[in-house]
Predicted model as a PDB file, atoms N, CA, C, CB and O in Angstrom, pLDDT in the B-factor column:
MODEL        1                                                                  
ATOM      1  N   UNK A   1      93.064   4.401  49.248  1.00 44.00           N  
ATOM      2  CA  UNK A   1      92.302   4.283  50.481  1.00 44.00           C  
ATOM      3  C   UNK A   1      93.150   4.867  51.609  1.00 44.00           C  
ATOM      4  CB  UNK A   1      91.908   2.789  50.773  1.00 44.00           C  
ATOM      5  O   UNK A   1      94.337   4.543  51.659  1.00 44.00           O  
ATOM      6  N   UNK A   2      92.450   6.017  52.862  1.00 53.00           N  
ATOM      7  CA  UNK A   2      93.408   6.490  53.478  1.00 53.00           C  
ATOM      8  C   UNK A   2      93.617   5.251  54.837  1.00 53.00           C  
ATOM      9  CB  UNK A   2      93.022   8.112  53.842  1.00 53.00           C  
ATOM     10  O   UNK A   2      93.153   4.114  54.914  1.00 53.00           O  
ATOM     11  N   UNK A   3      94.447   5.970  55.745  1.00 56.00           N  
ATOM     12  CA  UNK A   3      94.443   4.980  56.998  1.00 56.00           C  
ATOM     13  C   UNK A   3      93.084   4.542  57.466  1.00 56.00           C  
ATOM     14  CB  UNK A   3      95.125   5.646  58.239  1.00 56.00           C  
ATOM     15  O   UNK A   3      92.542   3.439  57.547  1.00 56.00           O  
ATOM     16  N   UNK A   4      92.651   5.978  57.795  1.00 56.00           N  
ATOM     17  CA  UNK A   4      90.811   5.171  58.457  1.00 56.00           C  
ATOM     18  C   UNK A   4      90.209   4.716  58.328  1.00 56.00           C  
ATOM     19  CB  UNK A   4      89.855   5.329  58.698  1.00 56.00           C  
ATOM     20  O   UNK A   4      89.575   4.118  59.198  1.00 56.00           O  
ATOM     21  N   UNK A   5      89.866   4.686  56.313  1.00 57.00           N  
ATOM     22  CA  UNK A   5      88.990   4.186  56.009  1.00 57.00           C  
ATOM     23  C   UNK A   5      89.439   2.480  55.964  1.00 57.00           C  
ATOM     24  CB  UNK A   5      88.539   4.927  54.859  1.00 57.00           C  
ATOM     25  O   UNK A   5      88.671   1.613  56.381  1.00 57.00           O  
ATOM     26  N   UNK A   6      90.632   2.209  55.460  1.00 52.00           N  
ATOM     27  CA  UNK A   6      91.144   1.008  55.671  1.00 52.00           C  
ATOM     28  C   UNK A   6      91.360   0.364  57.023  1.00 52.00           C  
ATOM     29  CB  UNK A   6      92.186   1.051  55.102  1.00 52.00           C  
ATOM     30  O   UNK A   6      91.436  -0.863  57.068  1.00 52.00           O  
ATOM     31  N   UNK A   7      91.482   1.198  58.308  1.00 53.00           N  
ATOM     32  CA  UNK A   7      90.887   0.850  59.334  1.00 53.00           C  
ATOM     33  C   UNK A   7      89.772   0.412  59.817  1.00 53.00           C  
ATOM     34  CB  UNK A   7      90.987   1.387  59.729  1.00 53.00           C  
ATOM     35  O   UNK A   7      89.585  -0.617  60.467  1.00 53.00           O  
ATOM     36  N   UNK A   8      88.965   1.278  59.464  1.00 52.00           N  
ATOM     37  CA  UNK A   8      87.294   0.458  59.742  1.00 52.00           C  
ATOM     38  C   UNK A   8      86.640   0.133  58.648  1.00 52.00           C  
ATOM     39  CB  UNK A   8      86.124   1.339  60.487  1.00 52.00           C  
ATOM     40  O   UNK A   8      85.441   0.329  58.455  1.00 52.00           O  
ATOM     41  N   UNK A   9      87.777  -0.613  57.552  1.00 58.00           N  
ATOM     42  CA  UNK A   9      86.558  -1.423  56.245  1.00 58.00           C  
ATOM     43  C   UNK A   9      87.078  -2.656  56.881  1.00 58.00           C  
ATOM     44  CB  UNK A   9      86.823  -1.272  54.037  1.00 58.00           C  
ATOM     45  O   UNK A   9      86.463  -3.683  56.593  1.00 58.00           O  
ATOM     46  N   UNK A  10      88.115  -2.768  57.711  1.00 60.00           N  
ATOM     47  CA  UNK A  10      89.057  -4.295  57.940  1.00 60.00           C  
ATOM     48  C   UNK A  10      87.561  -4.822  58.529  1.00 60.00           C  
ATOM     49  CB  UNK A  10      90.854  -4.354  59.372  1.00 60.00           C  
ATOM     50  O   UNK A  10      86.417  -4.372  58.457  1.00 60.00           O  
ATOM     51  N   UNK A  11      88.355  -6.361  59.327  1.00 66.00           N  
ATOM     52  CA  UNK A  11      87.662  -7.303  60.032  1.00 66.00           C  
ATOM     53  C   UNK A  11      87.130  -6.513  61.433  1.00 66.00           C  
ATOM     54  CB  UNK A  11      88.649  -8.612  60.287  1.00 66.00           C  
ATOM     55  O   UNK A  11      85.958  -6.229  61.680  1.00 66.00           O  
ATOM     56  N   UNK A  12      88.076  -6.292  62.112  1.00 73.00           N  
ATOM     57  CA  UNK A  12      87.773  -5.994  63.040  1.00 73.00           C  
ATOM     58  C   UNK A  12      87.136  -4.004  63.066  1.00 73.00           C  
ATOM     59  CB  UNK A  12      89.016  -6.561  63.793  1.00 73.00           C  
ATOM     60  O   UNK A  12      86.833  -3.468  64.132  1.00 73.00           O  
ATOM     61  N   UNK A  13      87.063  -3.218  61.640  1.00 85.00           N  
ATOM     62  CA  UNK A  13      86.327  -2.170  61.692  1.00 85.00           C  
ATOM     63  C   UNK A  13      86.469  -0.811  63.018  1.00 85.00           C  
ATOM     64  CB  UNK A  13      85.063  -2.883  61.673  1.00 85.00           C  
ATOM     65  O   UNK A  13      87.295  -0.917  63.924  1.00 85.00           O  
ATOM     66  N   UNK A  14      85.893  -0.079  62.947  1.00 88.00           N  
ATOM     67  CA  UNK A  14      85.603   0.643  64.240  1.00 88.00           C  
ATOM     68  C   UNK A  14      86.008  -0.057  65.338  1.00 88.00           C  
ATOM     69  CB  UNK A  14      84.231   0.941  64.434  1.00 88.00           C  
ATOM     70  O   UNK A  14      87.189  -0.309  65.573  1.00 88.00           O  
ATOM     71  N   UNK A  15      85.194  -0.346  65.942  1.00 88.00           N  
ATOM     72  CA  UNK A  15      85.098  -0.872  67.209  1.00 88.00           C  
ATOM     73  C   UNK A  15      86.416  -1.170  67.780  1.00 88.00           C  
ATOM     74  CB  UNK A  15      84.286  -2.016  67.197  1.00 88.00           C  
ATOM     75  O   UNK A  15      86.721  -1.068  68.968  1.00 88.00           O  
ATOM     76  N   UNK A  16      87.230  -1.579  66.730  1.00 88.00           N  
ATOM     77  CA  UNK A  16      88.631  -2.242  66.800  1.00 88.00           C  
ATOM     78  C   UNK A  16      89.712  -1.581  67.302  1.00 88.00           C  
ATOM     79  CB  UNK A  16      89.062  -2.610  65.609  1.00 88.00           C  
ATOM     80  O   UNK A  16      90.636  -1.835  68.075  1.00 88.00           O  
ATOM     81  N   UNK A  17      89.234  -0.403  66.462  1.00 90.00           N  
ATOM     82  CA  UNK A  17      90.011   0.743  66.104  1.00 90.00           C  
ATOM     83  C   UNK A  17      90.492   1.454  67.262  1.00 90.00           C  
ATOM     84  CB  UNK A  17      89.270   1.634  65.272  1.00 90.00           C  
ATOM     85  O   UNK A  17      91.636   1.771  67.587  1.00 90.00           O  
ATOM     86  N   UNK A  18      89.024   1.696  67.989  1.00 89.00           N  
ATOM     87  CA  UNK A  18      88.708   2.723  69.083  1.00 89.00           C  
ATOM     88  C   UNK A  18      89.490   1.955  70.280  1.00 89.00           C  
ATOM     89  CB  UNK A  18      86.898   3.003  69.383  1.00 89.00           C  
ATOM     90  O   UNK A  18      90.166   2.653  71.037  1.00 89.00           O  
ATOM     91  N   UNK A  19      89.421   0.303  70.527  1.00 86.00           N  
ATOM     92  CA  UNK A  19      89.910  -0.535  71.614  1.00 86.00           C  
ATOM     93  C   UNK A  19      91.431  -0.050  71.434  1.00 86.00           C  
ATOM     94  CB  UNK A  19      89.584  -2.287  71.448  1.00 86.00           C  
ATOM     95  O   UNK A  19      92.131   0.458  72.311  1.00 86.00           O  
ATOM     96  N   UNK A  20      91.712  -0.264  70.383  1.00 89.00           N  
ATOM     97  CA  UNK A  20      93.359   0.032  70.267  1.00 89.00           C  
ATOM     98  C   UNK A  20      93.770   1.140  70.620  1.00 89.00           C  
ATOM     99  CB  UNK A  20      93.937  -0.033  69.017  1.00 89.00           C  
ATOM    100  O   UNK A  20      94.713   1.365  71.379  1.00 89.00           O  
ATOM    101  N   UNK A  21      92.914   2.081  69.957  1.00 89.00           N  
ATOM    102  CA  UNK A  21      94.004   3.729  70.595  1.00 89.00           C  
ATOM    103  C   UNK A  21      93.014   3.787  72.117  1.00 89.00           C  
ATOM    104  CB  UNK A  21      93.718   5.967  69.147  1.00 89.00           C  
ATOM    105  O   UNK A  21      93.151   4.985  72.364  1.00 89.00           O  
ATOM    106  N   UNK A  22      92.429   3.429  72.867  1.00 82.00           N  
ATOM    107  CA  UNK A  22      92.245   3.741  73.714  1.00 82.00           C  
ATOM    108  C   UNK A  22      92.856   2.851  74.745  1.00 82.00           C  
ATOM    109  CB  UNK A  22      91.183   3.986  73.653  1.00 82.00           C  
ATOM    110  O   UNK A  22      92.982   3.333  75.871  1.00 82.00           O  
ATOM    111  N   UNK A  23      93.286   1.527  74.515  1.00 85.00           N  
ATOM    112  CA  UNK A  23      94.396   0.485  74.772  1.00 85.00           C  
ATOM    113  C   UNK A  23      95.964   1.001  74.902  1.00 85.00           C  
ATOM    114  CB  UNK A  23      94.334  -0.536  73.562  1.00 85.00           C  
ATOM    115  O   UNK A  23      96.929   0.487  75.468  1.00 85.00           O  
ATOM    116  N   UNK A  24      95.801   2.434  74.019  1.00 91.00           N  
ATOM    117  CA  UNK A  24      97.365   2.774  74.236  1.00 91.00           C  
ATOM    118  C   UNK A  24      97.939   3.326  75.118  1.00 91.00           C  
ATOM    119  CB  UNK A  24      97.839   3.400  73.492  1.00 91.00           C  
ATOM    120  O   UNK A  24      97.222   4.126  75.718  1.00 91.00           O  
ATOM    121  N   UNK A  25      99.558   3.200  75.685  1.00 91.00           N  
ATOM    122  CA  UNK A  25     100.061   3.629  76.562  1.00 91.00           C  
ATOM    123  C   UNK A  25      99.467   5.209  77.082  1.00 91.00           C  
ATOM    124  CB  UNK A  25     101.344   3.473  76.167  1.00 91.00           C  
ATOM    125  O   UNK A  25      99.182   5.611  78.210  1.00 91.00           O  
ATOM    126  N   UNK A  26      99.433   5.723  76.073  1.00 91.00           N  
ATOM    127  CA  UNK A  26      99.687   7.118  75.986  1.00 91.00           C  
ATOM    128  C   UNK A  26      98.440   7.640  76.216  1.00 91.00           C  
ATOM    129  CB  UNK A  26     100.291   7.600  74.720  1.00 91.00           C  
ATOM    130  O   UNK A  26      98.444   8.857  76.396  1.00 91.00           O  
ATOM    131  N   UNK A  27      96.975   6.892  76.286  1.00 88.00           N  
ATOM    132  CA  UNK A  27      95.616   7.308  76.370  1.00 88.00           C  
ATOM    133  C   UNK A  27      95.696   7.003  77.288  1.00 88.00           C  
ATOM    134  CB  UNK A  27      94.564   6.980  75.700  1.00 88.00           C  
ATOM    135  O   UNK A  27      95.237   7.847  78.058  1.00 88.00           O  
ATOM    136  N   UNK A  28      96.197   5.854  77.937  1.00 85.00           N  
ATOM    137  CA  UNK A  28      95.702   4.931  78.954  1.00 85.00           C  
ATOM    138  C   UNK A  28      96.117   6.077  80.815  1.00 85.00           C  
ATOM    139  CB  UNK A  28      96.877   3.004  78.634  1.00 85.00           C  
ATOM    140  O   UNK A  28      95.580   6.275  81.905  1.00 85.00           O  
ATOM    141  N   UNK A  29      97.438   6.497  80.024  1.00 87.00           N  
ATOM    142  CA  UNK A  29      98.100   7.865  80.812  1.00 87.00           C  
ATOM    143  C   UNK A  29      96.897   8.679  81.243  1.00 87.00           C  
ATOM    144  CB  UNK A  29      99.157   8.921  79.753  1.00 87.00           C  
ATOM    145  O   UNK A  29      96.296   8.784  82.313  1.00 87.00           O  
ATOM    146  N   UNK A  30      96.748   9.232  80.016  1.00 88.00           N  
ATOM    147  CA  UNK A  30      95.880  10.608  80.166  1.00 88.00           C  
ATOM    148  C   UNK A  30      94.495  10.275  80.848  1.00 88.00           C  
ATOM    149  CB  UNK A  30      95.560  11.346  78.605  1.00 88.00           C  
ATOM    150  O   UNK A  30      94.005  10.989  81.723  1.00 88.00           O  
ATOM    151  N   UNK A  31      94.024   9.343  80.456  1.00 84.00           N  
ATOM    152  CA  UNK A  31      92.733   8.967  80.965  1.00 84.00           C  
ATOM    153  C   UNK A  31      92.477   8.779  82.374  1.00 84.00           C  
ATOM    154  CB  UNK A  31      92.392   7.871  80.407  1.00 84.00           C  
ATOM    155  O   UNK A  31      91.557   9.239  83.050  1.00 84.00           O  
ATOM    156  N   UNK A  32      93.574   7.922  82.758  1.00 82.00           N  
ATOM    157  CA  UNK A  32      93.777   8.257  84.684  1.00 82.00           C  
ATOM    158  C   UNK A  32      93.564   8.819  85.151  1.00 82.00           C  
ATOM    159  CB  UNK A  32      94.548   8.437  85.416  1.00 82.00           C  
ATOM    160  O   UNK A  32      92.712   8.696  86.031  1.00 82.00           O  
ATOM    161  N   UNK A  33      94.398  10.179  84.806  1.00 86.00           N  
ATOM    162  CA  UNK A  33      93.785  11.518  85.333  1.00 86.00           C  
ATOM    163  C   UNK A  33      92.515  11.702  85.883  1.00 86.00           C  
ATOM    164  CB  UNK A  33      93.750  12.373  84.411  1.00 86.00           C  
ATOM    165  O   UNK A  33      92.233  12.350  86.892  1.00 86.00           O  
ATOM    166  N   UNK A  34      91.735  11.051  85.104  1.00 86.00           N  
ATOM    167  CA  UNK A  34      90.379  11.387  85.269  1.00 86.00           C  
ATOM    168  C   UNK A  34      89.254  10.542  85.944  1.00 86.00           C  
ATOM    169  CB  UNK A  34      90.003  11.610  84.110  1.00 86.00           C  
ATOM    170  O   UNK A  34      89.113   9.531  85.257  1.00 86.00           O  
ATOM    171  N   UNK A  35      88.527  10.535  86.842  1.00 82.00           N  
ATOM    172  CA  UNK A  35      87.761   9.818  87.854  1.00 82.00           C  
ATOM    173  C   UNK A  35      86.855   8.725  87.126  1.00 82.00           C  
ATOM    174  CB  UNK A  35      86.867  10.861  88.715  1.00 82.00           C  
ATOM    175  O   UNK A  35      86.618   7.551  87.411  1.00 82.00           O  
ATOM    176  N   UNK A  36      86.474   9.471  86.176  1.00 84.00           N  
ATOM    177  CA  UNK A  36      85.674   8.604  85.123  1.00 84.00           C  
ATOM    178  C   UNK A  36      85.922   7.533  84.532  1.00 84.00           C  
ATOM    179  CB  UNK A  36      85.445   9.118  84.220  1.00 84.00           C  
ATOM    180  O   UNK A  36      85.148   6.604  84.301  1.00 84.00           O  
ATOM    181  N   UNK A  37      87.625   7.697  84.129  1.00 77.00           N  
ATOM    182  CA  UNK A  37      88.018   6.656  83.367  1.00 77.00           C  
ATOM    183  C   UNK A  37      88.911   5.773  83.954  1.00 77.00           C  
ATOM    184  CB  UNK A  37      88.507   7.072  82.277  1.00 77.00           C  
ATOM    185  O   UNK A  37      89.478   4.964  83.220  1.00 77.00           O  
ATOM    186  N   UNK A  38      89.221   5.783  85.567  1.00 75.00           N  
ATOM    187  CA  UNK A  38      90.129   5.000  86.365  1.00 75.00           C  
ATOM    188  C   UNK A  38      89.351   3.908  86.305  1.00 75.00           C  
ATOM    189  CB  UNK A  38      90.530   5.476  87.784  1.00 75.00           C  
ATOM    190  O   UNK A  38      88.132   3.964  86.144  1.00 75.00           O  
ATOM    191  N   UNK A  39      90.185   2.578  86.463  1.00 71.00           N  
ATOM    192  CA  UNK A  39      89.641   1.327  86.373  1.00 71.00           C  
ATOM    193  C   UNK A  39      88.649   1.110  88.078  1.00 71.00           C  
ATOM    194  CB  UNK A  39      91.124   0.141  86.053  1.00 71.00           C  
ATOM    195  O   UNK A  39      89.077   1.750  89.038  1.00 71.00           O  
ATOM    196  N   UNK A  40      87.562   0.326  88.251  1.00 73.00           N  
ATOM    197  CA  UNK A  40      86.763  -0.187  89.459  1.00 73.00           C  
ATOM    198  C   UNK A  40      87.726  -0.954  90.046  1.00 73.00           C  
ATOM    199  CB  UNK A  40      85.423  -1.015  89.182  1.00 73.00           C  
ATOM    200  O   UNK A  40      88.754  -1.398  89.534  1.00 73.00           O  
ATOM    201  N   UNK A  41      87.342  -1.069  91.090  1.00 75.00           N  
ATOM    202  CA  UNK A  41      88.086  -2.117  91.640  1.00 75.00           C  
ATOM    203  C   UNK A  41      87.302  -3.233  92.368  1.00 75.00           C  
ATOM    204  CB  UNK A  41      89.020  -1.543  92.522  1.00 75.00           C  
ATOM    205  O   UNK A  41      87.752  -4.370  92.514  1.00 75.00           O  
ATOM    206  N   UNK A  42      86.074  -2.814  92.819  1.00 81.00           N  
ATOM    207  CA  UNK A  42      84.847  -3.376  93.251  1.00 81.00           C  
ATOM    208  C   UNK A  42      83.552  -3.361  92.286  1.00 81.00           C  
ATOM    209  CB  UNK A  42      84.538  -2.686  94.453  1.00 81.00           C  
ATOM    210  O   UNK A  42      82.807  -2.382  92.281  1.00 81.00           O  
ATOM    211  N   UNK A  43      83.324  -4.448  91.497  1.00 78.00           N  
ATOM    212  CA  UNK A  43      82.362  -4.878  90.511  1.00 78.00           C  
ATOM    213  C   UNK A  43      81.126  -5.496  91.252  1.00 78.00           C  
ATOM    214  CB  UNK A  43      83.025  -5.913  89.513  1.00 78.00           C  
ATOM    215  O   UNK A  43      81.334  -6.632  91.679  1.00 78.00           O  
ATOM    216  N   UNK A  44      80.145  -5.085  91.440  1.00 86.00           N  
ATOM    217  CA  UNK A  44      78.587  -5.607  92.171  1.00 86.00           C  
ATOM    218  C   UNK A  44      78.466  -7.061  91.351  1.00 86.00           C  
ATOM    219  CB  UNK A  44      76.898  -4.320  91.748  1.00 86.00           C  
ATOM    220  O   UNK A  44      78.722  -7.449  90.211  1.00 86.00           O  
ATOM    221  N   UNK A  45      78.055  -7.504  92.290  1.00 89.00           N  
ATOM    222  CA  UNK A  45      77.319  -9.012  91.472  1.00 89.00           C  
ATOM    223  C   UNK A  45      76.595  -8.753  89.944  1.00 89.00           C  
ATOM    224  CB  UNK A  45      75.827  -9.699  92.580  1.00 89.00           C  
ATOM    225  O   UNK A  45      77.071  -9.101  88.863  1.00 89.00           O  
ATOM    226  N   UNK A  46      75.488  -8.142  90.143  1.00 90.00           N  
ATOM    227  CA  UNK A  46      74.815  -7.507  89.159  1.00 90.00           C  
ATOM    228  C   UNK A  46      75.309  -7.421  88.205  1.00 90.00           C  
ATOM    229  CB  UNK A  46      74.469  -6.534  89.333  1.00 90.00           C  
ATOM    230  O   UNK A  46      75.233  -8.124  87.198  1.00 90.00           O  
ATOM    231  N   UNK A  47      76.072  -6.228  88.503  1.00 89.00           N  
ATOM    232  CA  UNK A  47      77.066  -5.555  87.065  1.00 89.00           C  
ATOM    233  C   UNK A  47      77.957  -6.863  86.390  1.00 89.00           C  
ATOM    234  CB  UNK A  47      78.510  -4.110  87.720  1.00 89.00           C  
ATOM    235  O   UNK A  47      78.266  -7.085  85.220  1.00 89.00           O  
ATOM    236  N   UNK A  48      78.135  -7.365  87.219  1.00 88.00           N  
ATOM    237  CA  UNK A  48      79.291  -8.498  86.069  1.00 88.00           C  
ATOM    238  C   UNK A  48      78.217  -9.446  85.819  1.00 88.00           C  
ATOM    239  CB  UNK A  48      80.998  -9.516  86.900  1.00 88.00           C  
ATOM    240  O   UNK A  48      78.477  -9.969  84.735  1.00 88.00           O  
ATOM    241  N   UNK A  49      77.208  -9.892  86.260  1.00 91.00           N  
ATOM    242  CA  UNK A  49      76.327 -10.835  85.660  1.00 91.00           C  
ATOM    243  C   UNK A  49      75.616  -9.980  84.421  1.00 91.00           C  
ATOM    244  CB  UNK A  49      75.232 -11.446  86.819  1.00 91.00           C  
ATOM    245  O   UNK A  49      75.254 -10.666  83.465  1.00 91.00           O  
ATOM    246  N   UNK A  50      75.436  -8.877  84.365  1.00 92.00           N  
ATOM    247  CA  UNK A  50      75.115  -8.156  83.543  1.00 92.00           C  
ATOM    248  C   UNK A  50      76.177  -7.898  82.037  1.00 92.00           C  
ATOM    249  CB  UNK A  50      74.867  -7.095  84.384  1.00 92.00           C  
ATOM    250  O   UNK A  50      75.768  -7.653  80.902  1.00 92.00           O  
ATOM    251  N   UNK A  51      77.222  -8.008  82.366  1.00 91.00           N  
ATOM    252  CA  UNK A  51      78.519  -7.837  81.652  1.00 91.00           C  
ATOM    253  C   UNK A  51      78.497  -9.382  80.937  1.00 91.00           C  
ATOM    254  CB  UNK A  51      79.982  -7.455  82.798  1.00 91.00           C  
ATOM    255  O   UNK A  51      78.302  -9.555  79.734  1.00 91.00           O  
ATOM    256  N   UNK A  52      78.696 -10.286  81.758  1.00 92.00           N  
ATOM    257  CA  UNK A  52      78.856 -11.515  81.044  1.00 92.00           C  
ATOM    258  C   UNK A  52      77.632 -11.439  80.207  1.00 92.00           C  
ATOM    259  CB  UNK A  52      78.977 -12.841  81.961  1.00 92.00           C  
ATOM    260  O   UNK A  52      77.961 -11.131  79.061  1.00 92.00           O  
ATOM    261  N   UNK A  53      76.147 -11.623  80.346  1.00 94.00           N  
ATOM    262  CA  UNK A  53      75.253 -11.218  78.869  1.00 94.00           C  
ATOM    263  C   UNK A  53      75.616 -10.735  77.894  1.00 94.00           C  
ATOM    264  CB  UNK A  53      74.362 -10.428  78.894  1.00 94.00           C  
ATOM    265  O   UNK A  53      75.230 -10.950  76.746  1.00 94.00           O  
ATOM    266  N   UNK A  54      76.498  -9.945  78.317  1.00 93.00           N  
ATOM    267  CA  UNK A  54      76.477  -8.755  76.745  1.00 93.00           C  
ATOM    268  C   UNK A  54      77.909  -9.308  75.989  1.00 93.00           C  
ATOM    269  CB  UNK A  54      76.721  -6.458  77.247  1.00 93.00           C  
ATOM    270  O   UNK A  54      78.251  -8.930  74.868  1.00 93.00           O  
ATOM    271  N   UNK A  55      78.541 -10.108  76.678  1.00 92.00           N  
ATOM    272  CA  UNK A  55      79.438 -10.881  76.524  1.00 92.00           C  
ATOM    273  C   UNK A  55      79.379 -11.618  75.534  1.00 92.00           C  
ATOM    274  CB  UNK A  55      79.600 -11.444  77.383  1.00 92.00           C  
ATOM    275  O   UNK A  55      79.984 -11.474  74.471  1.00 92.00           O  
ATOM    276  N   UNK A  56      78.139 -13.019  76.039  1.00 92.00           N  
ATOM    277  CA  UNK A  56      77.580 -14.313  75.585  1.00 92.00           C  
ATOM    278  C   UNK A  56      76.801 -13.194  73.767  1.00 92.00           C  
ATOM    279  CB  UNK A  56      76.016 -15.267  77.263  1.00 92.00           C  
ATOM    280  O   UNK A  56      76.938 -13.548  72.597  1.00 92.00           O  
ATOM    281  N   UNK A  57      76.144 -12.040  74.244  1.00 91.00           N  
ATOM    282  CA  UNK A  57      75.311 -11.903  72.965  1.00 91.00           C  
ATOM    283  C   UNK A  57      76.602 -10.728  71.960  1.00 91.00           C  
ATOM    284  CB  UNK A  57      73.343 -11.011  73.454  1.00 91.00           C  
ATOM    285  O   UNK A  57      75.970  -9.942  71.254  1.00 91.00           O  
ATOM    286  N   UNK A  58      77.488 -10.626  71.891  1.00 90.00           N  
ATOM    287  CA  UNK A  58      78.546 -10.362  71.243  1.00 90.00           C  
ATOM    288  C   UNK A  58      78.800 -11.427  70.863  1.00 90.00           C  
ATOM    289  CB  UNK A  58      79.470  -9.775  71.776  1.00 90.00           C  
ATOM    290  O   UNK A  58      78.686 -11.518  69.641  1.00 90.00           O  
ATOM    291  N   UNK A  59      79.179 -12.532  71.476  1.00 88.00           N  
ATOM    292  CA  UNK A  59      79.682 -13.587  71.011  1.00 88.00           C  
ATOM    293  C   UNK A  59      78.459 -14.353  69.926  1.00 88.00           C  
ATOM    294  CB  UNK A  59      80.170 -14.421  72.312  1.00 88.00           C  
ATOM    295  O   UNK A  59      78.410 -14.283  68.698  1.00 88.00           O  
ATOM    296  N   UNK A  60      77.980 -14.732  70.416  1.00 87.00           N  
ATOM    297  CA  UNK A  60      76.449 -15.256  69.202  1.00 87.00           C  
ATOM    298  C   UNK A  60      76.623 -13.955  68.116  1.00 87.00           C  
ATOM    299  CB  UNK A  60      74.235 -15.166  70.207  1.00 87.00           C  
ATOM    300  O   UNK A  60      77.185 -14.284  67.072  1.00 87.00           O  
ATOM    301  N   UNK A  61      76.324 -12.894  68.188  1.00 82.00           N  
ATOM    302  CA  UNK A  61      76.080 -12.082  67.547  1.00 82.00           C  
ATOM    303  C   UNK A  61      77.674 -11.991  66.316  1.00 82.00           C  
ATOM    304  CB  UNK A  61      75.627 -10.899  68.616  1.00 82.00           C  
ATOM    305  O   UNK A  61      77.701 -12.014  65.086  1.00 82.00           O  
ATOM    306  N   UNK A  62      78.442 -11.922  67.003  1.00 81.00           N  
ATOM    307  CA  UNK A  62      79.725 -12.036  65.716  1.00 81.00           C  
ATOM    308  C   UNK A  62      79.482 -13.750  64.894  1.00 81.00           C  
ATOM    309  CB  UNK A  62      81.816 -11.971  66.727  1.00 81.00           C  
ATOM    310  O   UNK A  62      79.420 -13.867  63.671  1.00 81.00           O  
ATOM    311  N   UNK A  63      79.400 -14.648  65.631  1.00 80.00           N  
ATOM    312  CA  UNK A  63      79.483 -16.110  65.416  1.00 80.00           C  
ATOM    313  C   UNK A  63      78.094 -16.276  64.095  1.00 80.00           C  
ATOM    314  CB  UNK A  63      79.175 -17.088  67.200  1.00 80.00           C  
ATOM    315  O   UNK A  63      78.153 -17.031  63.125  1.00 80.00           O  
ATOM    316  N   UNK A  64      77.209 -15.561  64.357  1.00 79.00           N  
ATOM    317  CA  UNK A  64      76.118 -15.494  63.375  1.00 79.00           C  
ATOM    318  C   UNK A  64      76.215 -14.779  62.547  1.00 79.00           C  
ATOM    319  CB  UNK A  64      75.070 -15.260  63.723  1.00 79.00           C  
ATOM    320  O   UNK A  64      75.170 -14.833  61.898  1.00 79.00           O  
ATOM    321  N   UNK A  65      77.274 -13.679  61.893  1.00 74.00           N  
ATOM    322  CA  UNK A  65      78.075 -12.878  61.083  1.00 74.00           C  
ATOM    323  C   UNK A  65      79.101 -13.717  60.797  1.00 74.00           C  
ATOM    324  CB  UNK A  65      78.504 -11.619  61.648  1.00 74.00           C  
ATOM    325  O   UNK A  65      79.442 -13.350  59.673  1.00 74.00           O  
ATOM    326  N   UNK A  66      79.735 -14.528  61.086  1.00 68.00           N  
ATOM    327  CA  UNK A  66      81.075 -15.433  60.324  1.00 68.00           C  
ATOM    328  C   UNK A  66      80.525 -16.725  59.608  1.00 68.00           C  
ATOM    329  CB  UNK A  66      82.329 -16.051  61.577  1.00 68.00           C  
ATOM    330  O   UNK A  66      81.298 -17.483  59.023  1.00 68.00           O  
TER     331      UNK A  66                                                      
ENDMDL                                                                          
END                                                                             
């Protein structure tokens, strides 16, 4: 089995995968650069009430998979 595929057959799969190398020092660098991927600093009401949903239904949604 190579790295990847044993990467995304694990628990945490894809999704996991992608958090981590994009979690890394070295992405986290490059990505700055760019307007798109700089962190907000001002979150609307909305948007984080919107965020926490998808939150709560990740959470149900893994919890109903374990």
């Amino acid at each position: 089995m190579n790295h990847t595929k044993a990467m995304t057959s694990g628990k945490g799969g894809l999704p996991e995968m992608i958090r981590k190398e994009l979690g890394a020092d070295t992405n986290r660098r490059f990505l700055a650069k760019y307007q798109d991927f700089r962190p907000i600093t001002e979150t609307s009401e909305k948007f984080c009430n919107l965020l926490k949903r998808l939150d709560l239904a990740e959470t149900a949604t893994r919890k109903s998979r374990d």
